[in-house]
Each structure stands twice: as structure tokens, then as C-alpha cells.
C-alpha positions as CSV (number, residue, x, y, z in Angstrom):
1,X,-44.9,10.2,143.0
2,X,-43.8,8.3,139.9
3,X,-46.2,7.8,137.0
4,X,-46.0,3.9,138.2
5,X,-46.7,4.6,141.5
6,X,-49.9,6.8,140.6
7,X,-51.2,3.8,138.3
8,X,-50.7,1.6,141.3
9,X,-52.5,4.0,143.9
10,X,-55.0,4.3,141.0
11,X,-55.3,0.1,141.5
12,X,-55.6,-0.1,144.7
13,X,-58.4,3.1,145.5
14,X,-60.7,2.1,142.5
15,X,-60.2,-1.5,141.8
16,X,-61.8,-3.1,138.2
17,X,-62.5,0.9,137.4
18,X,-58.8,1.1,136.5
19,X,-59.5,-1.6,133.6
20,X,-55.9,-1.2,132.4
21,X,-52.7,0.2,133.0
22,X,-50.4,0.8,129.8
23,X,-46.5,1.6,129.3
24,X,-45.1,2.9,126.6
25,X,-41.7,4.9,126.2
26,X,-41.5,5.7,129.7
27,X,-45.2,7.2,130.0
28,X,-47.9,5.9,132.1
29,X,-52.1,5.1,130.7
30,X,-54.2,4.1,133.2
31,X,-57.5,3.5,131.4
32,X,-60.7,3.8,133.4
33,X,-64.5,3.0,133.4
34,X,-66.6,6.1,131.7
35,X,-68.6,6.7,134.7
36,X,-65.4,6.6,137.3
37,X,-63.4,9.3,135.2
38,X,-64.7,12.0,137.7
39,X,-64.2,10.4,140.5
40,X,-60.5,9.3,139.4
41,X,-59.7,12.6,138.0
42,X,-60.8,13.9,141.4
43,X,-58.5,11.4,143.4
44,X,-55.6,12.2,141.1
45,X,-56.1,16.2,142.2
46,X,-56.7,16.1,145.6
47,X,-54.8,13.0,146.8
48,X,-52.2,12.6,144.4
49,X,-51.0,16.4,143.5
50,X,-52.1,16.1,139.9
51,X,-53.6,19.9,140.1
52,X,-52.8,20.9,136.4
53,X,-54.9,19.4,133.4
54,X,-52.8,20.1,130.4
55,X,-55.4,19.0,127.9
56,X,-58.2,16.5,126.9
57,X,-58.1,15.0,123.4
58,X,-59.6,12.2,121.3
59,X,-58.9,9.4,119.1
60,X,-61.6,7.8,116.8
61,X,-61.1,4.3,116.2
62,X,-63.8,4.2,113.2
63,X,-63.8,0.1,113.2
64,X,-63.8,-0.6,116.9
65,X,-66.7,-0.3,119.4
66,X,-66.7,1.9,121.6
67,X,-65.0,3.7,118.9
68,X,-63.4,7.0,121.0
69,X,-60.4,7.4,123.3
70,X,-60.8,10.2,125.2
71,X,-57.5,11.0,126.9
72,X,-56.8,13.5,130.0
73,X,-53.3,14.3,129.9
74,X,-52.8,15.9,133.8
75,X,-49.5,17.1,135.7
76,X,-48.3,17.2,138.7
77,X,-46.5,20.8,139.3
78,X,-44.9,20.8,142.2
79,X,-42.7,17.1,141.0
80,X,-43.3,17.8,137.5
81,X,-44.6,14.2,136.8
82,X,-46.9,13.8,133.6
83,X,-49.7,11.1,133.6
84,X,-52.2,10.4,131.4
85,X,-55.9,8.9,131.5
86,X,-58.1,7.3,129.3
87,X,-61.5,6.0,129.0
88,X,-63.4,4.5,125.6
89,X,-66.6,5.6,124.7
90,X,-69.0,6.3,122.2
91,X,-70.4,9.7,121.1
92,X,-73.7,8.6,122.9
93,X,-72.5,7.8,125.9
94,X,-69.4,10.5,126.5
95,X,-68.0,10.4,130.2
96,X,-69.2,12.7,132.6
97,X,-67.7,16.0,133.1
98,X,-64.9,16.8,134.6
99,X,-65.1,20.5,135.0
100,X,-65.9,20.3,138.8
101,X,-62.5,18.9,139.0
102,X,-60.6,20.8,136.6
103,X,-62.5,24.3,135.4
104,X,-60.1,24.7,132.5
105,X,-62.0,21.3,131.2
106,X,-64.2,23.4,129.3
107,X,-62.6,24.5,126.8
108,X,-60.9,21.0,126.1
109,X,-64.1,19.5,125.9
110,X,-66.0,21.8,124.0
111,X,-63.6,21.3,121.5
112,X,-63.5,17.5,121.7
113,X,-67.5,18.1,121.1
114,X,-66.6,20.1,118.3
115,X,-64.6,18.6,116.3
116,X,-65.5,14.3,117.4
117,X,-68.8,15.0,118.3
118,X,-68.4,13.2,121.7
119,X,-71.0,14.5,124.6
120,X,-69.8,15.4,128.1
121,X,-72.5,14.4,130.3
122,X,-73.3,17.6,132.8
123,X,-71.2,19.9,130.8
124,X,-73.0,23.9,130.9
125,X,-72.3,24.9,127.7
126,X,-71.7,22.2,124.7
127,X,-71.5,24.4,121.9
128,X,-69.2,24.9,118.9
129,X,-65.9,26.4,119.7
130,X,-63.6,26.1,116.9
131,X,-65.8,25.9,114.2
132,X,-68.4,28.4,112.5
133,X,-72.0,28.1,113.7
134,X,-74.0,26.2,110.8
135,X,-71.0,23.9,110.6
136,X,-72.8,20.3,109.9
137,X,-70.9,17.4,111.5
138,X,-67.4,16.5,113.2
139,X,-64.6,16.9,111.1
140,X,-62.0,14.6,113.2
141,X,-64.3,11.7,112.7
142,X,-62.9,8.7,110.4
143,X,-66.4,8.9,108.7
144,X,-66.5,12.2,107.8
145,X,-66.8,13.4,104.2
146,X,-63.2,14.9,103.1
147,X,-64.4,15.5,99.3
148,X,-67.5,17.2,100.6
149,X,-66.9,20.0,102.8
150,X,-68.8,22.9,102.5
151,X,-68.4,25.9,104.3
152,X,-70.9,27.9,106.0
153,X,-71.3,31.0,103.5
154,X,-71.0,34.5,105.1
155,X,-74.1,36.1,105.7
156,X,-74.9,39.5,103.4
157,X,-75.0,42.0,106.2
158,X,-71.9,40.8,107.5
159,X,-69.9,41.4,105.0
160,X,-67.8,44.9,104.9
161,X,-66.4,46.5,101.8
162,X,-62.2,46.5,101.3
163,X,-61.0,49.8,101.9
């Protein structure tokens, strides 16, 4: 199945839930409603062969509302056809989870949490993955203070002497 042909079987199973279908340089968007990206995603595995999720990512669009992308890039691997997903949100009102679909999902958006602050609605165990506990905000965000990062400092007892 060609990445047109999944955006048209995407179409056609979930109607005004697919709210748009992008091209550009031979890849294939289809971007969907916040609350149908399990249900899609779930489609896209079982019906259409897309059983690999290669990541979940993020784009903050400081000036827009919603203001995030959050993109699903999945695979098919037995015809080795790419597509990708998208939905807009806002860090309130993250999509659902889609770690019943795809359990690697966790880790993609725990970091998505982590570093745009976006909430995955049902998601076991939102927590910081990439940066240190104590860490205070987002870092990807367009808003967040470059000239004023301050690192967690190392706690006493858990620093060890050089050899």
C-alpha cells in the first residue's frame, strides 16, 4: 500500500477525523482529530500493516493556537512504506495515548513530555526521561528561557572523590 493509498483508506474509514491530508517531497501527512489518534493509529496497525512506530516527535508553533504538532512517524515492514501522522494540540489537552497500540510509545512520549511539556492522556508513567529530576520547565518550548538555564546542582552525598 502506497503512502497515497493509506491517506485515502484513512479518508474513507474516518471521514472529517482525517482533517487534512499533506504532500510534500514524496511523503504522505494525514493530520487527524486529537481524540481519533488512537483509533487511527490502531487502524493503520491492524488493517493497513503499519506494525512499526519509528518515533513520536513535536513541533511548537509558539504563535499559533493549538500551538503543538505532535507527529507519529509509523512503517510498514513487510513493503517498507513510511507514513506519517499528525494531530495539533495544546499542552493541556495532549492526545490520548497510544501505547495500547504501539508499546514502544512510551518512551517517545515520555520524552515529548519531557522536553515540550505536552500530556498524553492515559499514559502510566509521565515522568522525566531525558532530563535530571528537579529540572523546571520544557526546554524545546519557543518560550523557554535560553539566557537562564540553571542546572539542577548535584546533591553532597552523591558526589564521589577523583581517584
Amino acid at each position: 500500500m502506497t503512502p497515497d493509498e493509506t491517506a485515502a483508506a484513512l479518508q474513507e474509514r474516518f471521514g472529517e477525523a482525517v482533517q487534512d491530508v499533506l504532500r510534500f517531497r514524496g511523503e504522505v501527512t494525514a493530520v487527524v482529530a486529537p481524540e481519533s489518534i488512537p483509533d487511527v493509529a490502531l487502524f493503520c496497525r491492524d488493517q493497513l500493516g503499519y506494525t512499526f512506530l519509528d518515533d513520536i516527535s513535536a513541533v511548537d508553533w509558539l504563535d499559533r493556537s493549538p500551538r503543538f504538532d505532535i507527529v507519529y512517524q509509523m512503517t510498514s515492514l513487510t513493503e517498507w512504506v513510511r507514513f506519517r501522522l499528525k494531530t495539533l494540540v495544546d499542552a493541556e489537552t495532549g492526545p490520548r495515548t497510544v501505547i495500547p497500540v504501539w508499546p514502544a510509545a512510551n518512551w517517545a512520549e515520555r520524552e515529548v513530555w519531557d522536553l515540550f511539556g505536552i500530556e498524553f492522556d492515559g499514559h502510566p508513567d509521565l515522568r522525566r526521561l531525558l532530563l535530571p529530576d528537579g529540572w523546571i520547565g520544557h526546554p524545546l518550548r519557543k518560550d523557554f528561557p535560553q539566557t537562564q538555564i540553571t542546572l539542577p546542582r548535584p546533591r553532597a552525598d552523591k558526589i564521589e572523590e577523583a581517584p
